[in-house]
PDB file with one MODEL, atoms N, CA, C and O in Angstrom:
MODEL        1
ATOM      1  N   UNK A   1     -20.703 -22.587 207.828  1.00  0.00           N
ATOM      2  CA  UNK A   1     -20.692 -21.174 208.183  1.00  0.00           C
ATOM      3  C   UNK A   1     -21.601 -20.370 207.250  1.00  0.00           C
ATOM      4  O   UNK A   1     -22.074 -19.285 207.589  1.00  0.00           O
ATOM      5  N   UNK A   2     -21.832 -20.958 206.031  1.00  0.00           N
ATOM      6  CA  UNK A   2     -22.255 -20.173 205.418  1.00  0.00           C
ATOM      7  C   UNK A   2     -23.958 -19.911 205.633  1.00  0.00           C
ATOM      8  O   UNK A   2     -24.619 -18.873 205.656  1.00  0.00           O
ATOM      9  N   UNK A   3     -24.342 -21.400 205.783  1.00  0.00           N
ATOM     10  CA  UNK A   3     -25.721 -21.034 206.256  1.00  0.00           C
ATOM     11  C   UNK A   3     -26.186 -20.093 207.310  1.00  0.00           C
ATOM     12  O   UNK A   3     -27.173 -19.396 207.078  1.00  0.00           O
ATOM     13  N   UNK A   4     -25.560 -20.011 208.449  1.00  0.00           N
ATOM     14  CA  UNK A   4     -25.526 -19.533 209.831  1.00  0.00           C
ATOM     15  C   UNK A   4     -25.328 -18.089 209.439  1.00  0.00           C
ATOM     16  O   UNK A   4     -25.794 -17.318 210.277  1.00  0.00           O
ATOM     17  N   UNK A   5     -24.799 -17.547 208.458  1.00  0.00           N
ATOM     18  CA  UNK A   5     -24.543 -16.267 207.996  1.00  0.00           C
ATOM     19  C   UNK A   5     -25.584 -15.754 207.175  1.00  0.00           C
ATOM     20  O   UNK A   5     -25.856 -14.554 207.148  1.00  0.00           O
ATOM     21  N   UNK A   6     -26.480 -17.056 206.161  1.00  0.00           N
ATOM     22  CA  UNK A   6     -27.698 -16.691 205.683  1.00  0.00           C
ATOM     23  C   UNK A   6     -28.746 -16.435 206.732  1.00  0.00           C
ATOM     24  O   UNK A   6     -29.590 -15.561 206.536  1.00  0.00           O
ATOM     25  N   UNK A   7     -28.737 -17.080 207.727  1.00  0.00           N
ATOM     26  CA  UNK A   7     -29.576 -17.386 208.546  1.00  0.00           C
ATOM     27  C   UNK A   7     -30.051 -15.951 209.323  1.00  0.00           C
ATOM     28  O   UNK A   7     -31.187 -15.508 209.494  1.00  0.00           O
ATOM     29  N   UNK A   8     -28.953 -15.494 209.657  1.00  0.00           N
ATOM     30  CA  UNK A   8     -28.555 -14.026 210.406  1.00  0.00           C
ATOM     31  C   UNK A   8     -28.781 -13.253 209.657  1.00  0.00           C
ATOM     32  O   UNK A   8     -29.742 -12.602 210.068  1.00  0.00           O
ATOM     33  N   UNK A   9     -28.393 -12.853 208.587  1.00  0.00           N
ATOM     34  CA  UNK A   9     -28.950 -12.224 207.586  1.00  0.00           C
ATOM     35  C   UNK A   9     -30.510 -11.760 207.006  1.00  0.00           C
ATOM     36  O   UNK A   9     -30.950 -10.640 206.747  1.00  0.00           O
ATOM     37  N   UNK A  10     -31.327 -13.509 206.894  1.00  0.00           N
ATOM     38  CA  UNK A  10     -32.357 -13.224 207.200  1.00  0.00           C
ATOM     39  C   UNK A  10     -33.220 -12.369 208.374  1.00  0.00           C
ATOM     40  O   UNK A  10     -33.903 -11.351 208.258  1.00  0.00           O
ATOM     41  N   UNK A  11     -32.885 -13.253 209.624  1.00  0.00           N
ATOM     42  CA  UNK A  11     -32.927 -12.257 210.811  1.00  0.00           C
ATOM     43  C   UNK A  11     -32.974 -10.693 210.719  1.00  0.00           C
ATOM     44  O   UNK A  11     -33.806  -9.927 211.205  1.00  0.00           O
ATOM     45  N   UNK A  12     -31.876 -10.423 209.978  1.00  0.00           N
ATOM     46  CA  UNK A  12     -31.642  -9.127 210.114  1.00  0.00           C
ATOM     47  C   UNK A  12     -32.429  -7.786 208.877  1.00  0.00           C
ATOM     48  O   UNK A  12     -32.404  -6.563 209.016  1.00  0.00           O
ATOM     49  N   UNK A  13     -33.094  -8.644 207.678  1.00  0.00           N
ATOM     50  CA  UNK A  13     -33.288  -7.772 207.225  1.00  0.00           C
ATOM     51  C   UNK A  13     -34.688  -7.315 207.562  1.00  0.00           C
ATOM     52  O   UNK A  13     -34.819  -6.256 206.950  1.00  0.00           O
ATOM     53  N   UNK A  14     -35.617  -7.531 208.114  1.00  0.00           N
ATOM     54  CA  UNK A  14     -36.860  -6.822 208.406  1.00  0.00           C
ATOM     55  C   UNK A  14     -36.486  -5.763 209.305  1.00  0.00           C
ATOM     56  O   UNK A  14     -37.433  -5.022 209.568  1.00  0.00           O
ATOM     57  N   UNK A  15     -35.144  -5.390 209.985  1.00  0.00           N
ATOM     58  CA  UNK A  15     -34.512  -4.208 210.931  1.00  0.00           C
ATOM     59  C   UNK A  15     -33.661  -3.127 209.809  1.00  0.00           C
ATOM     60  O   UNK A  15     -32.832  -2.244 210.033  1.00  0.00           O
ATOM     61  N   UNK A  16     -34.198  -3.574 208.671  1.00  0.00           N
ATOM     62  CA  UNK A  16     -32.870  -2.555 208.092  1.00  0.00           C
ATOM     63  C   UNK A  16     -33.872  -1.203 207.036  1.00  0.00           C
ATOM     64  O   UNK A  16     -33.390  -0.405 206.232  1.00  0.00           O
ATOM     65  N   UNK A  17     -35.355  -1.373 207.440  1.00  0.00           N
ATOM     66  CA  UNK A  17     -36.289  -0.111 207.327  1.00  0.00           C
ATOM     67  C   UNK A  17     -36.247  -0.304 205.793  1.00  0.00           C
ATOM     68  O   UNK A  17     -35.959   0.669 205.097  1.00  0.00           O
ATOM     69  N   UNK A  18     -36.503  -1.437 205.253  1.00  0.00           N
ATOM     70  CA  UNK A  18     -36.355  -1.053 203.419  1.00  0.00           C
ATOM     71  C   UNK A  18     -35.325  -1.581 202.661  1.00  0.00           C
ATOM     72  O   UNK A  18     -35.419  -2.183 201.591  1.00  0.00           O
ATOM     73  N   UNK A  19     -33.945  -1.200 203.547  1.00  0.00           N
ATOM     74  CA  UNK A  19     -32.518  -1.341 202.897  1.00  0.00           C
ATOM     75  C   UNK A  19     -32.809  -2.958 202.564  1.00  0.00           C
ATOM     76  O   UNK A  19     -33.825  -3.525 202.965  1.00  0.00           O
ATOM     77  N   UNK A  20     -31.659  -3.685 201.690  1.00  0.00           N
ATOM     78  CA  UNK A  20     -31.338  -4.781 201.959  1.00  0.00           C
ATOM     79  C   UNK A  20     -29.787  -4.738 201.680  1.00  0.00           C
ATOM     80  O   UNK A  20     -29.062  -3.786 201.393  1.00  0.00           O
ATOM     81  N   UNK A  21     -29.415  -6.551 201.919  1.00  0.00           N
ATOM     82  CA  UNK A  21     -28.308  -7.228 201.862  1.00  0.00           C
ATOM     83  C   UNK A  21     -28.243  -8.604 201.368  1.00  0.00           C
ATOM     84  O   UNK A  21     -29.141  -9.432 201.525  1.00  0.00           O
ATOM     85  N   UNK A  22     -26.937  -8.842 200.657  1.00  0.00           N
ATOM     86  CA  UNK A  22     -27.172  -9.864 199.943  1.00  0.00           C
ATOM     87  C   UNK A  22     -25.765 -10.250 200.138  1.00  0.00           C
ATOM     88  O   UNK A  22     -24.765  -9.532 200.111  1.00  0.00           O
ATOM     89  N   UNK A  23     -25.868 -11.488 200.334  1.00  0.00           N
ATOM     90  CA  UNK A  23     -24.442 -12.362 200.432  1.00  0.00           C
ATOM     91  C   UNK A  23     -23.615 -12.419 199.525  1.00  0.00           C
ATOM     92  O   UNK A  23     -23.849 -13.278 198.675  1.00  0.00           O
ATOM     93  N   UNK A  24     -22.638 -11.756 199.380  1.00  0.00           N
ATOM     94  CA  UNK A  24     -21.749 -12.435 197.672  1.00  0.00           C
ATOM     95  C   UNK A  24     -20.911 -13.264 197.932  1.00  0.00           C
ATOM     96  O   UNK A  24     -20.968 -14.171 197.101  1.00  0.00           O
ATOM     97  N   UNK A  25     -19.720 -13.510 199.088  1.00  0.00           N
ATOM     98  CA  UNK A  25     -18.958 -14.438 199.523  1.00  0.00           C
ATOM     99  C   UNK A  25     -18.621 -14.358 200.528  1.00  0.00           C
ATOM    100  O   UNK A  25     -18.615 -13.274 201.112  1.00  0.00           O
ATOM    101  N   UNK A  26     -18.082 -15.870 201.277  1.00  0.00           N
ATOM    102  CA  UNK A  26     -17.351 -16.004 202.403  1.00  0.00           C
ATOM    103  C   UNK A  26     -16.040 -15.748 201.894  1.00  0.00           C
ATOM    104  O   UNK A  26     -16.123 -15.566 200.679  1.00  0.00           O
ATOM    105  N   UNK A  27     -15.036 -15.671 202.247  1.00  0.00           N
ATOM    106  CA  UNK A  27     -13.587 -16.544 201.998  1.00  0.00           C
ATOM    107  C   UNK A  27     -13.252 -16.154 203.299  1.00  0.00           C
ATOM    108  O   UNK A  27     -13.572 -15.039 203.714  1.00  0.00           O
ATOM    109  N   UNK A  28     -12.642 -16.956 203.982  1.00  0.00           N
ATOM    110  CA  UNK A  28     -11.457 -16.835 205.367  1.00  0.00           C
ATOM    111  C   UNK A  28     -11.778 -15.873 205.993  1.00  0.00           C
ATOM    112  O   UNK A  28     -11.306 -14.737 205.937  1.00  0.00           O
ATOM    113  N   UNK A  29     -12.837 -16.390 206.807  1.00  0.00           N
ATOM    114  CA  UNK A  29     -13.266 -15.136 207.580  1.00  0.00           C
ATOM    115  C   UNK A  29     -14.126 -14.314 207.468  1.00  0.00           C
ATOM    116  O   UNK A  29     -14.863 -13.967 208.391  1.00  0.00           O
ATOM    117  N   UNK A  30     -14.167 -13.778 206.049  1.00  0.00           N
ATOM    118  CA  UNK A  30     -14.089 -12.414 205.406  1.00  0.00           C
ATOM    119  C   UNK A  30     -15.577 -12.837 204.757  1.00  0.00           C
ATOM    120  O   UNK A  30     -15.942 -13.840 204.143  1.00  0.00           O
ATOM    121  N   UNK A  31     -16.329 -11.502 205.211  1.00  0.00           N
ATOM    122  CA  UNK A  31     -17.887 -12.188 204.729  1.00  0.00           C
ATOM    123  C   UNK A  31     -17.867 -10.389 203.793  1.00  0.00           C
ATOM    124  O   UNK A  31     -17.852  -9.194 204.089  1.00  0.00           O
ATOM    125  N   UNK A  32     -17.878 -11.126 202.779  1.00  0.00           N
ATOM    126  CA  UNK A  32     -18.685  -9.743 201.575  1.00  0.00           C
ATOM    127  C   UNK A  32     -20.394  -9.664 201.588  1.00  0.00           C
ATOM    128  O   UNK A  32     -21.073 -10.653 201.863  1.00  0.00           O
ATOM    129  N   UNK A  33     -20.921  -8.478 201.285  1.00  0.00           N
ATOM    130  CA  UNK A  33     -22.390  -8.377 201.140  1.00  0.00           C
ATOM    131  C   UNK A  33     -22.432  -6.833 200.202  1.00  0.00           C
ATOM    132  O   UNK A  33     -21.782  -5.788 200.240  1.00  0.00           O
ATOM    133  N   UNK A  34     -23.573  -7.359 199.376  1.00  0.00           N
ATOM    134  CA  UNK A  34     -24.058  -6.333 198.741  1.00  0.00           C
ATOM    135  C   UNK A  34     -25.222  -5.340 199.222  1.00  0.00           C
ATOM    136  O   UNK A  34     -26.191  -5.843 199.791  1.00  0.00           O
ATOM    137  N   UNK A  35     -25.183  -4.260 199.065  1.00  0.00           N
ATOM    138  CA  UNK A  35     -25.903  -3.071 200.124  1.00  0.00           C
ATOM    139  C   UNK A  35     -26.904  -2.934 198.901  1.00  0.00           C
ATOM    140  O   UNK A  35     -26.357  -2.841 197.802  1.00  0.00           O
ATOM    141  N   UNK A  36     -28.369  -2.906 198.930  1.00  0.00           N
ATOM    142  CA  UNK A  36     -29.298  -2.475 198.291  1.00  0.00           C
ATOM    143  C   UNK A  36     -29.644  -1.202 199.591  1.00  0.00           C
ATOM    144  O   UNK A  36     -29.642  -1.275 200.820  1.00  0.00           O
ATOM    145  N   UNK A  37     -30.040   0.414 198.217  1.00  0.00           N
ATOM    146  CA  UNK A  37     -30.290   0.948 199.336  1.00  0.00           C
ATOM    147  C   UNK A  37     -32.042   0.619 199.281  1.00  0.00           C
ATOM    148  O   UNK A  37     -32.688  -0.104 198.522  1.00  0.00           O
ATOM    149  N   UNK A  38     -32.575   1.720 200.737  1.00  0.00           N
ATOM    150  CA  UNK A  38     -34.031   1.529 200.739  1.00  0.00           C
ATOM    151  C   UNK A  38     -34.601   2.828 199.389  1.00  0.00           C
ATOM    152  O   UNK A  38     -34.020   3.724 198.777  1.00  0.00           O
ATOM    153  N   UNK A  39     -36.101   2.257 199.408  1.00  0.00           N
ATOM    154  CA  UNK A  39     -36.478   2.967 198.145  1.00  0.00           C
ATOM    155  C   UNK A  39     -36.936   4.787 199.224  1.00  0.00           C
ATOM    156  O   UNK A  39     -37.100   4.834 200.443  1.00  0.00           O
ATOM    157  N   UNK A  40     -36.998   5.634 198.541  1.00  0.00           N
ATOM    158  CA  UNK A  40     -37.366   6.738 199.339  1.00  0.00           C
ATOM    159  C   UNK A  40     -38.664   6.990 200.466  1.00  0.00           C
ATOM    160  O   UNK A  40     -38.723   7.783 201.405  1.00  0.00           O
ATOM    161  N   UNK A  41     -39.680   5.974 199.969  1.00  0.00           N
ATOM    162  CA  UNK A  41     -41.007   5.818 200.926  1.00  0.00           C
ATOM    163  C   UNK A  41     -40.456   5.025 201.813  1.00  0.00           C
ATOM    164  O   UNK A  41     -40.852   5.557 202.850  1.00  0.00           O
ATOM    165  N   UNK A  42     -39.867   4.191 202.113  1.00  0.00           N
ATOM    166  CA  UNK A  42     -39.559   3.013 203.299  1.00  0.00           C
ATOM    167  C   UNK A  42     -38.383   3.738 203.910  1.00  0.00           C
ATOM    168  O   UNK A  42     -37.187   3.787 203.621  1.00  0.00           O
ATOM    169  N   UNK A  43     -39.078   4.247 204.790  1.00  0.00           N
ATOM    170  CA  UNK A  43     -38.375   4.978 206.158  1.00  0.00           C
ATOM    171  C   UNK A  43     -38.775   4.374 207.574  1.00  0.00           C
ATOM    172  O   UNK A  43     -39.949   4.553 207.898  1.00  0.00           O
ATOM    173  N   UNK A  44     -37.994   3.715 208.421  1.00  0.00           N
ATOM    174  CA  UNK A  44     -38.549   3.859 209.563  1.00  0.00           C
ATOM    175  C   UNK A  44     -38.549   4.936 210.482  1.00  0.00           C
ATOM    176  O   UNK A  44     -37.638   5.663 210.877  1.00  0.00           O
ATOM    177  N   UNK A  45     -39.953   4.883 210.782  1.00  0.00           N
ATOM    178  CA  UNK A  45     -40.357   6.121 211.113  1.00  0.00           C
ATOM    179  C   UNK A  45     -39.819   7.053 212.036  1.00  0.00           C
ATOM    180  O   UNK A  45     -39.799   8.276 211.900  1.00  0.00           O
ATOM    181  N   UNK A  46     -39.305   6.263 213.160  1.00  0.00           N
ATOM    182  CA  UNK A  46     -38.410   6.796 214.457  1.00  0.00           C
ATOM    183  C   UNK A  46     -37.329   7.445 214.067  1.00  0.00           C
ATOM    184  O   UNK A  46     -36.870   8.508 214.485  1.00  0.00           O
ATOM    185  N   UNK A  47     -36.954   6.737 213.238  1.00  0.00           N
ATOM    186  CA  UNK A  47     -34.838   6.757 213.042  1.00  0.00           C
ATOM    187  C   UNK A  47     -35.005   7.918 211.630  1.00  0.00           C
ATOM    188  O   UNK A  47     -34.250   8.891 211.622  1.00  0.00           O
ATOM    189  N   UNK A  48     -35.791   7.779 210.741  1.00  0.00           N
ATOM    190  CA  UNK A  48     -35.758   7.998 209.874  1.00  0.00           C
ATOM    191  C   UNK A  48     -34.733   7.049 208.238  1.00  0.00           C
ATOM    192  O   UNK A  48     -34.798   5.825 208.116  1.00  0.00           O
ATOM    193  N   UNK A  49     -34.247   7.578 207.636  1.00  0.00           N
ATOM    194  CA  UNK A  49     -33.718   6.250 206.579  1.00  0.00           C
ATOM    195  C   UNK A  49     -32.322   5.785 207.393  1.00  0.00           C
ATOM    196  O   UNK A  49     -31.503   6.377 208.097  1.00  0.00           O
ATOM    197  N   UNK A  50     -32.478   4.530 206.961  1.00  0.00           N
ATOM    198  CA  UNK A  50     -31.324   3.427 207.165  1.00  0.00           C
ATOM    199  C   UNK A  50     -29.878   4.096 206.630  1.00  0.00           C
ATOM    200  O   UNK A  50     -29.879   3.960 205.407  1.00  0.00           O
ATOM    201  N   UNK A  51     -28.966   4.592 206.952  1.00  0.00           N
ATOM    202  CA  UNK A  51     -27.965   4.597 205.993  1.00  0.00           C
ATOM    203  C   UNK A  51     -27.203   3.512 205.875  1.00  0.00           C
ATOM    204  O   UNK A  51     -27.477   2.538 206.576  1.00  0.00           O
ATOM    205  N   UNK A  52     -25.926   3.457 204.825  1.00  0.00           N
ATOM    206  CA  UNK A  52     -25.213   2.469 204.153  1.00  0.00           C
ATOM    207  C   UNK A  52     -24.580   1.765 205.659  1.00  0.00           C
ATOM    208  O   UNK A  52     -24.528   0.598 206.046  1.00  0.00           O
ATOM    209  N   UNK A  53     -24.054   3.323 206.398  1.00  0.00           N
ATOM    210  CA  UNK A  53     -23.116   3.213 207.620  1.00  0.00           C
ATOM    211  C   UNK A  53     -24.388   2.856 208.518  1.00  0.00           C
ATOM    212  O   UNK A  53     -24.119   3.822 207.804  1.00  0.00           O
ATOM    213  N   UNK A  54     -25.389   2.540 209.244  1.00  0.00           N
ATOM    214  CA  UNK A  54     -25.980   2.198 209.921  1.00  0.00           C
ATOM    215  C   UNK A  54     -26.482   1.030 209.645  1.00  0.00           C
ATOM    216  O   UNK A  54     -26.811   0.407 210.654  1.00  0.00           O
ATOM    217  N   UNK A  55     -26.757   0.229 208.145  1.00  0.00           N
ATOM    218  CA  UNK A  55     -26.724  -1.202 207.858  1.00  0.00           C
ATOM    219  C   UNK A  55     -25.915  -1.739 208.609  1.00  0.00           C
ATOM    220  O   UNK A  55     -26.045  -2.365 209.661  1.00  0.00           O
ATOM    221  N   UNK A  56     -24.541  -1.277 207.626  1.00  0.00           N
ATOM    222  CA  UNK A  56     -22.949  -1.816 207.892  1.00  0.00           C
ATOM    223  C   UNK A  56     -23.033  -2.350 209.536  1.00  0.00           C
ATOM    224  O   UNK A  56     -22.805  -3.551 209.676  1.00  0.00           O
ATOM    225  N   UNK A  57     -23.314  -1.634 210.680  1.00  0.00           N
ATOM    226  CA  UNK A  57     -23.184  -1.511 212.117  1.00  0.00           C
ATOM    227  C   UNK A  57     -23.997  -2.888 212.443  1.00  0.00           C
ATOM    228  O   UNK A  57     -23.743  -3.960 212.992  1.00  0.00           O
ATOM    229  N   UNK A  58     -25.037  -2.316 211.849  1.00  0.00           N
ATOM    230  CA  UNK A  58     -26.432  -3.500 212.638  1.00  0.00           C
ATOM    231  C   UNK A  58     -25.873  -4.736 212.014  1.00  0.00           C
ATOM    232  O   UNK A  58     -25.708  -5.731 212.719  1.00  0.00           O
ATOM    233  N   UNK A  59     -25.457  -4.751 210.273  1.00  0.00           N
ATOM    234  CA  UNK A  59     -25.147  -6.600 210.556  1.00  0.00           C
ATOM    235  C   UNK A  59     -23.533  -6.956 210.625  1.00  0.00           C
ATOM    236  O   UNK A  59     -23.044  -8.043 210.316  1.00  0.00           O
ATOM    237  N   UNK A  60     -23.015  -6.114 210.968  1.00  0.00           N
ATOM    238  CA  UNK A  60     -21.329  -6.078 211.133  1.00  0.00           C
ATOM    239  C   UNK A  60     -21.831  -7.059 212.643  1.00  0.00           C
ATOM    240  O   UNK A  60     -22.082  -8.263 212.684  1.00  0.00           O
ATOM    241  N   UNK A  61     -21.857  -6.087 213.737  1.00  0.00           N
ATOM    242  CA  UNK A  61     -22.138  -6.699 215.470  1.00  0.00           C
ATOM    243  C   UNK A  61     -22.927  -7.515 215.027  1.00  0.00           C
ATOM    244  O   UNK A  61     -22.256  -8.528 214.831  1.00  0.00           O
ATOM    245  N   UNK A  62     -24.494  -7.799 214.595  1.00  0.00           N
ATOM    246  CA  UNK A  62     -24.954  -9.058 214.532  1.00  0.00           C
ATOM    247  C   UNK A  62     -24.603 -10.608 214.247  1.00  0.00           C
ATOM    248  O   UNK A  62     -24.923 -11.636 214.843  1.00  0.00           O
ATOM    249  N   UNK A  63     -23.529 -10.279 212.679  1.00  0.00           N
ATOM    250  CA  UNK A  63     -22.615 -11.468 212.047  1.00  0.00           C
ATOM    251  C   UNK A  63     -21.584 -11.714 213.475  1.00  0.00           C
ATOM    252  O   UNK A  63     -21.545 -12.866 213.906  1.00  0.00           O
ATOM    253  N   UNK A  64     -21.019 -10.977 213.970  1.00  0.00           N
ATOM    254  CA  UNK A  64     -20.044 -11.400 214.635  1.00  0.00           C
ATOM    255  C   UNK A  64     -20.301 -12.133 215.615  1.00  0.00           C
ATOM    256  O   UNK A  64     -19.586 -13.093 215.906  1.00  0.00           O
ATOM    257  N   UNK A  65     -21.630 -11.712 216.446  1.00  0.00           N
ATOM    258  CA  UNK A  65     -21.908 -11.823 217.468  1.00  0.00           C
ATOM    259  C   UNK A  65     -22.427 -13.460 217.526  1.00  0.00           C
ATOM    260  O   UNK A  65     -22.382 -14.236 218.480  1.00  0.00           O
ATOM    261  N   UNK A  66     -23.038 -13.721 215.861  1.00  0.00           N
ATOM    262  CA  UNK A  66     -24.462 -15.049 216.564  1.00  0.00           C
ATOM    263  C   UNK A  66     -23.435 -16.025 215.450  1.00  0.00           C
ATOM    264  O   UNK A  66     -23.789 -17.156 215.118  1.00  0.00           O
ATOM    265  N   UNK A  67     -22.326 -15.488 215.026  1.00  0.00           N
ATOM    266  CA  UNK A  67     -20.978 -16.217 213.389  1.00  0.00           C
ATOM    267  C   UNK A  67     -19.654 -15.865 214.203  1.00  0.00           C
ATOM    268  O   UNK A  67     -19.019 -14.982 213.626  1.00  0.00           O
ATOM    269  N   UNK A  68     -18.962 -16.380 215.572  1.00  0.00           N
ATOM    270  CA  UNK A  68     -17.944 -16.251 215.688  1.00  0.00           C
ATOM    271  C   UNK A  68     -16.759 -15.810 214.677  1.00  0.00           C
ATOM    272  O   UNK A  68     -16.190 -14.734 214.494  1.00  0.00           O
ATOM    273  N   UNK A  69     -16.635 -16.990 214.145  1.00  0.00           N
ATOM    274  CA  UNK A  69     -16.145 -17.252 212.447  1.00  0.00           C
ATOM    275  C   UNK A  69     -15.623 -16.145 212.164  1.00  0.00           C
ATOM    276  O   UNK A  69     -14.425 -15.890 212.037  1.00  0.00           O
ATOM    277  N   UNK A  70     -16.925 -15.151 212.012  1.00  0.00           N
ATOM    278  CA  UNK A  70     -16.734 -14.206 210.950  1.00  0.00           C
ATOM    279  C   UNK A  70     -15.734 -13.207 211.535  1.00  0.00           C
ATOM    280  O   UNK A  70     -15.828 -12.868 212.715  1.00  0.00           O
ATOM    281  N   UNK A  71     -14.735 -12.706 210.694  1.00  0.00           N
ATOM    282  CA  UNK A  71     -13.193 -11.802 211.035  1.00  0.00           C
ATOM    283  C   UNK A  71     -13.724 -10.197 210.772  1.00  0.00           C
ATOM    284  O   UNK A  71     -13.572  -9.148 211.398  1.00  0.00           O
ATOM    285  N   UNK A  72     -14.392 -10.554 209.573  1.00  0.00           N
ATOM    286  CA  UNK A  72     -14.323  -8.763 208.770  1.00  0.00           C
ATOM    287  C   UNK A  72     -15.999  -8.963 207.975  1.00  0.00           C
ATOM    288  O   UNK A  72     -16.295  -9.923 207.263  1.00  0.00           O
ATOM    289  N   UNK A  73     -16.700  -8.087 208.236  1.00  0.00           N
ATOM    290  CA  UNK A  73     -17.600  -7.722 207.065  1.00  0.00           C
ATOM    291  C   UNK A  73     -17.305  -6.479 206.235  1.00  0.00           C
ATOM    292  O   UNK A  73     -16.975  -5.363 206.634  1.00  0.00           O
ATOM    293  N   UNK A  74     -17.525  -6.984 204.801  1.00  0.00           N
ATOM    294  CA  UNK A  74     -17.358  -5.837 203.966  1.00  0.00           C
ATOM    295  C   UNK A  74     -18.781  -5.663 203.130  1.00  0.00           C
ATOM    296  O   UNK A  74     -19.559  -6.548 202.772  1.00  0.00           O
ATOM    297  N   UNK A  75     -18.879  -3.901 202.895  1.00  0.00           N
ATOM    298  CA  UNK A  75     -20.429  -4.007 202.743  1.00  0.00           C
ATOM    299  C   UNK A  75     -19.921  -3.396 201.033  1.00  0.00           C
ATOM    300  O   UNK A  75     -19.096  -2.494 200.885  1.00  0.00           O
ATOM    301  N   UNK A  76     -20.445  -3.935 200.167  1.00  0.00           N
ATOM    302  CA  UNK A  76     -20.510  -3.392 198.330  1.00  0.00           C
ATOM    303  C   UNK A  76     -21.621  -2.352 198.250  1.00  0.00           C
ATOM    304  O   UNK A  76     -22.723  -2.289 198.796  1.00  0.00           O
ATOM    305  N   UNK A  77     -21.078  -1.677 197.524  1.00  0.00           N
ATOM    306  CA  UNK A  77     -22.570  -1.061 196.618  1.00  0.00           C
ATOM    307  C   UNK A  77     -22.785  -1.265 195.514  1.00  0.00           C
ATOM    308  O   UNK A  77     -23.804  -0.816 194.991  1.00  0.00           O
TER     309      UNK A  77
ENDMDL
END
């Protein structure tokens, strides 16, 4: 599981305008990640900046969706 969660992850961060994420643990379900925010120039341009709560969304549904597995994402700062 855990790869399949790196894997997605990867996937997911060239969509997050700057922001990143970083895996800290699985346990039971329960996938932790650390929230880097984006630096102030890396905006995508449409949306404007990524927030914490609009990361959270994009790889919350993504993990779940392509990581059955996964129960809960929790996002750190």
């Amino acid at each position: 599981m855990r790869e399949r969660v790196k894997q997605v992850l990867a996937q997911i961060r060239p969509k997050l305008g700057g922001a990143d994420i970083q895996l800290i643990d699985i346990n039971e379900g329960v996938v932790t990640l650390q929230y880097f925010k984006q630096l102030a120039a890396c905006q995508v341009k449409t949306r404007g900046p990524m927030t914490k709560d609009i990361v959270f969304e994009i790889v919350e549904e993504q993990l779940k969706k392509e990581v059955p597995e996964v129960k809960e994402v929790i996002i750190i700062r």
